[in-house]
C-alpha positions in Angstrom: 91.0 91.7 113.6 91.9 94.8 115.7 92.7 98.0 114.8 96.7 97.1 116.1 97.1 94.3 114.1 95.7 96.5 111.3 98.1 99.4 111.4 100.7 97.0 112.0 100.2 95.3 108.9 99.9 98.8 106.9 103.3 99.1 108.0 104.6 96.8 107.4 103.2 97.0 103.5 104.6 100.6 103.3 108.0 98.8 104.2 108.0 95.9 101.9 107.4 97.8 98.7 109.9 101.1 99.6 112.9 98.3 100.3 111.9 96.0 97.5 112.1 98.7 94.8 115.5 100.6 96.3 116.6 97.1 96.1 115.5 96.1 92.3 116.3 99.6 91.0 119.1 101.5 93.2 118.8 105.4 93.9 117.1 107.4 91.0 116.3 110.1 91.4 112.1 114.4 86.3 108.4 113.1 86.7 106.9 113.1 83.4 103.8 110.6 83.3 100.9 112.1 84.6 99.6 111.6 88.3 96.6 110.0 89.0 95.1 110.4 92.7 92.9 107.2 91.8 95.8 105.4 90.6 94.4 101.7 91.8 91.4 101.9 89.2 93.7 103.3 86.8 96.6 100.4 87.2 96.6 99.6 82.9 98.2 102.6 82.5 100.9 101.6 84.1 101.1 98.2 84.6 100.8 95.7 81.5 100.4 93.1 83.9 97.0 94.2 85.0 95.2 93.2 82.0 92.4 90.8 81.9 93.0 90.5 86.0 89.3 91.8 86.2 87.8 88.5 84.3 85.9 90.5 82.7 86.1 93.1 79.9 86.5 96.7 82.1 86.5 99.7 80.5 87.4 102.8 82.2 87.3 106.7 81.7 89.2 109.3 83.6 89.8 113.0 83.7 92.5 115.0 86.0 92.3 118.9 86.2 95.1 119.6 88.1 96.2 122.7 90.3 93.2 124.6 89.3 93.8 128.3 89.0 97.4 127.9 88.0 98.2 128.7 84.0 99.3 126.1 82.1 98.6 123.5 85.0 98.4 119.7 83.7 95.2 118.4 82.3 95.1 114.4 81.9 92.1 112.4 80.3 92.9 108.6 80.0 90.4 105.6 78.6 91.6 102.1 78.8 90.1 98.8 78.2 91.2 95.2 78.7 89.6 91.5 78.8 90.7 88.1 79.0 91.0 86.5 75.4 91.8 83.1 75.3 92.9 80.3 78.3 95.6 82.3 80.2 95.7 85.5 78.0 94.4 88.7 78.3 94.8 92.1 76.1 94.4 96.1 76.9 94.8 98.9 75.4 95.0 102.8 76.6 94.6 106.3 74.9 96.3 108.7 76.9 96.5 112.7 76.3 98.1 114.8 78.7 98.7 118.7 78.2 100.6 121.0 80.7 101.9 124.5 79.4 103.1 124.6 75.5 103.3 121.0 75.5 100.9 118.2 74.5 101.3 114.2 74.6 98.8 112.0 73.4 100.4 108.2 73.9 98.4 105.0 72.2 99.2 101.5 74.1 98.2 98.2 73.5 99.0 95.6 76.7 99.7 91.7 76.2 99.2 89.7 79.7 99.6 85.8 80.9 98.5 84.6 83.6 100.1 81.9 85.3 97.9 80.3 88.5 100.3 79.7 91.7 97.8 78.1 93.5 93.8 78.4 94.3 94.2 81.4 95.4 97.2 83.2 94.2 98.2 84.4 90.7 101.0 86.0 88.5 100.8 87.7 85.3 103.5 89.3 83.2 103.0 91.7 80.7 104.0 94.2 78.0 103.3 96.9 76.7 103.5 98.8 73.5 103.1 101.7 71.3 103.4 105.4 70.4 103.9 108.8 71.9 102.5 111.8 70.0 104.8 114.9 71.7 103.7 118.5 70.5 104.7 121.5 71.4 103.2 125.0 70.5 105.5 127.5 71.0 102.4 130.4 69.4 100.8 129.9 73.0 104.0 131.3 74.8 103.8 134.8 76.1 106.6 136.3 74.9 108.6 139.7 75.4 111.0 140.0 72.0 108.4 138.7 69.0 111.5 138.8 66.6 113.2 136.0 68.6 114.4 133.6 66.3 113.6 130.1 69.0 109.8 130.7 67.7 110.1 131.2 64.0 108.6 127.2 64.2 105.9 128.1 65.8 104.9 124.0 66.7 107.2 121.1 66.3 106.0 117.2 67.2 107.7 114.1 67.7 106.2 111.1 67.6 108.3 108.5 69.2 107.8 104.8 69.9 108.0 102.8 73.2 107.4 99.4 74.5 107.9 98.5 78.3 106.9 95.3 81.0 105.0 94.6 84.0 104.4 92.1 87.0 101.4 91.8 88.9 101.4 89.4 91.5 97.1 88.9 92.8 94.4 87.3 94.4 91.2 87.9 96.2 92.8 89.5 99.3 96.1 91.1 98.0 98.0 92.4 94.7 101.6 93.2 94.1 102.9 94.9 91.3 106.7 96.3 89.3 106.6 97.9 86.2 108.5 100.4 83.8 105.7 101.4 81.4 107.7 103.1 79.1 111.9 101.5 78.7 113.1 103.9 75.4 114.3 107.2 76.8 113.2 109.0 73.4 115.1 112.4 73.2 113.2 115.0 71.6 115.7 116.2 69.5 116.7 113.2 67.5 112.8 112.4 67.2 112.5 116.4 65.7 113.3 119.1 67.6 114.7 121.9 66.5 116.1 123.8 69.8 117.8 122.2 72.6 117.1 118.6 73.7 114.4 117.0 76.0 114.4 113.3 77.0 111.6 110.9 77.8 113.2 109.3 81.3 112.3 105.9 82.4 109.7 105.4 85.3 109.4 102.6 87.5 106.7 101.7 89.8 105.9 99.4 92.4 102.5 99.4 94.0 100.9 97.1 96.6 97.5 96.5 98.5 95.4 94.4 100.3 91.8 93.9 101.3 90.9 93.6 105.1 87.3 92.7 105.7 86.7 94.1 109.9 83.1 92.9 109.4 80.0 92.0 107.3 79.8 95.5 105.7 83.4 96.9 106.0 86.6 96.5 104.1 89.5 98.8 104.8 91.8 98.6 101.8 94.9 100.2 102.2 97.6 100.9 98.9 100.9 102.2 98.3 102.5 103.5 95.3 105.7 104.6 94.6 107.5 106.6 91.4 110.8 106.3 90.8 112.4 108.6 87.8 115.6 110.4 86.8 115.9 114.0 88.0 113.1 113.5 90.3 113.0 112.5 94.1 111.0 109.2 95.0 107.4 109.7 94.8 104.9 107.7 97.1 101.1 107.8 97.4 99.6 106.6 100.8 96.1 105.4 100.6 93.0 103.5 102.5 89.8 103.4 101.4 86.4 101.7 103.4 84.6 100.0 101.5 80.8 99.2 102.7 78.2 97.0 101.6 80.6 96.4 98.7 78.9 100.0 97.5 80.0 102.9 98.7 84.0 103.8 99.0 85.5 106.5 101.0 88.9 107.2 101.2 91.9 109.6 101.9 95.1 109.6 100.1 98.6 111.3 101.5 101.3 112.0 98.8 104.5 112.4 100.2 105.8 115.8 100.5 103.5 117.1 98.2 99.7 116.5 98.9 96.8 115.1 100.7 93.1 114.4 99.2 90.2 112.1 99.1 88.2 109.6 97.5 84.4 108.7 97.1 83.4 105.9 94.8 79.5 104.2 94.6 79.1 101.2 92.7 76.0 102.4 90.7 75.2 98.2 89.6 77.4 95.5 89.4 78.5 97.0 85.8 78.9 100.9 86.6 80.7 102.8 89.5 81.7 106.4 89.8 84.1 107.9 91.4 85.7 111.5 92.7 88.7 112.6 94.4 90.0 115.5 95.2 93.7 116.4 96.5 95.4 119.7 98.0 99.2 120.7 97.6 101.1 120.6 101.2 104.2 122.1 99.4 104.9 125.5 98.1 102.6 125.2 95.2 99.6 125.4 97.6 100.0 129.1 97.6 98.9 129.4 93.7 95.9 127.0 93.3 92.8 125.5 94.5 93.7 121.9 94.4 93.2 119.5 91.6 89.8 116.8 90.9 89.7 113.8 89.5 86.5 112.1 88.1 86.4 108.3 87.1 83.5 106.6 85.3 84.1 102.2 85.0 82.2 100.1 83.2 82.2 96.3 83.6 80.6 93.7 81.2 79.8 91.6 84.6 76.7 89.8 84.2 78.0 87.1 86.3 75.4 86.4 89.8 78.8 84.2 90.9 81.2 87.3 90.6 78.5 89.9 92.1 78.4 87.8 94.7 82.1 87.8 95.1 83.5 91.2 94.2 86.5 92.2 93.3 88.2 94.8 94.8 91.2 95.6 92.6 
C-alpha cells in the first residue's frame, strides 16, 4: 500500500468518527475526566465495552503529571484490569484518582462486557459500567487573603456520588470502533454535600477509532482518533499514529486539537510486559506557564499463548 492510499484512508477515519458522533449526540459543547495522551492502552477507562477484548487478563498502570511547573496542575494515576470470564463475557474494573488544585476525585468502576461474533473476523461488545465517585475538596490548601472569611470555616467537604454508564466497541484484528458515555448521572455537588455554591458532574461522550496498516514485514502504521464531547466545553479530538516495528518497539506522535502536540515510545519488554512514555506540549496560551506534561504506562498481560504471540494484538 502507498503512502496516498494511506493518508487517504486517515482521512477519511478522521471524517467518519467527527460526523458520526455530531450526528448521535448534536452540538455540546466543561471537561472534567482526566486526559490521557496514551488514551488507546488506556480504552477501560472509558469504554466498558473494551473489556476482555484482549483475550487475556491485562492489567495496566498509568500515571499523568500534567503541565509541570504550573500550581495546582492535574495529577492522574489510573490501574485497570479486565479478562474474559465465561463463553461471551468478560469483566474490568478501574481505580481512578485524579487531583488538580483543592480538589480530589478518586472514582472505583467495575465493567460488564458481551461479546457478540459478526463474523470470523469482526466483533461487537456492549458494555457497562458501574460505580462510585469519591469528590473532595480542601479548601485549608487555598491561599487566601481575608482568614476570617466565613466560605472556609469547613475547611474540606466530600461527596461521594454514584454513577453507572455504557459502551460499544466494534473490533477485529485490523480495526476497532468505539461510543461511550462512561459516566450518565450528572451528580451535583451540592445535593451530594456541599455546603457553598453548586458544581455538576456533566456527561462525556466519546467516540474513538483506529486501524492497523501493516506497509511491510516489520512495519505497522496505526493511526487513532479520539474525540470528547462535554457540556461547557468545545469538542475535543486527539490525532494520533504510531509505527510499530518488529511488533516491539512503538513510536508515535499525537496532535490535540487546539491545545497540544506530543509523542509516544512504547517497547514490548516480552510478550507479557511493555512500557511506555509520552510526552505532550501546550500550543495554546497555557504553553507560556509550563514545561509540558509526561505520561508513563506499565501493561501486564497473562499471555502465555505461542498462538497469540505469534499473532499480536495491537489494540
Amino acid at each position: 500500500m502507498n503512502n496516498y492510499n494511506i493518508i487517504n484512508r486517515m482521512k477519511r477515519l478522521i471524517t467518519v468518527v467527527v460526523v458520526l458522533l455530531s450526528c448521535c449526540f448534536g452540538n455540546l459543547n466543561a471537561q472534567q475526566d482526566p486526559l490521557y495522551t496514551q488514551y488507546m492502552f488506556n480504552t477501560l477507562s472509558i469504554n466498558p465495552g473494551y473489556a476482555g477484548s484482549r483475550e487475556v487478563l491485562s492489567l495496566m498502570l498509568l500515571a499523568r503529571q500534567q503541565w509541570v511547573g504550573f500550581d495546582g496542575a492535574p495529577k492522574t494515576g489510573t490501574f485497570t484490569a479486565h479478562s474474559p470470564v465465561y463463553s461471551n463475557m468478560a469483566v474490568g474494573g478501574s481505580i481512578i484518582y485524579d487531583s488538580y488544585g483543592p480538589v480530589n476525585q478518586t472514582s472505583f468502576f467495575v465493567d460488564y462486557a458481551y461479546h457478540l461474533k459478526l463474523n470470523e473476523k469482526l466483533k461487537m461488545s456492549l458494555g457497562l459500567k458501574g460505580g462510585m465517585n469519591y469528590y473532595s475538596i480542601d479548601y485549608n490548601s487555598l491561599q487566601r487573603t481575608v482568614y476570617a472569611d466565613d466560605a472556609y470555616s469547613n475547611y474540606a467537604e466530600s461527596s461521594l456520588m454514584p454513577n453507572f454508564g455504557f459502551g460499544v466497541y466494534l473490533y477485529s484484528s485490523k480495526f476497532y470502533f468505539g461510543l461511550s458515555v462512561p459516566k450518565i448521572i450528572e451528580n451535583t455537588y451540592e445535593e451530594a454535600g456541599s455546603s457553598y455554591g453548586e458544581g455538576k458532574e456533566f456527561r462525556h461522550y466519546y467516540g474513538m477509532m483506529g486501524m492497523a496498516i501493516r506497509t511491510n514485514d516489520w512495519l505497522v502504521l496505526k493511526p487513532s482518533i479520539l474525540t470528547r464531547l462535554a457540556e461547557g466545553s468545545p469538542l475535543n479530538v486527539d490525532l494520533n499514529i504510531n509505527s510499530i516495528i518488529k511488533d516491539k518497539f512503538w513510536l508515535g506522535v499525537m496532535y490535540r486539537l487546539n491545545e497540544s502536540f506530543g509523542g509516544i515510545v512504547q517497547y514490548q519488554i516480552s510478550p507479557q510486559f511493555r512500557f511506555g512514555y509520552a510526552f505532550d506540549m501546550n500550543t495554546n496560551e497555557l504553553s507560556s506557564y509550563n514545561s509540558g506534561s509526561h505520561e508513563i504506562m506499565l501493561n501486564y498481560e497473562f499471555n502465555f499463548d505461542k498462538k497469540k504471540v505469534l499473532n499480536p494484538r495491537y489494540f
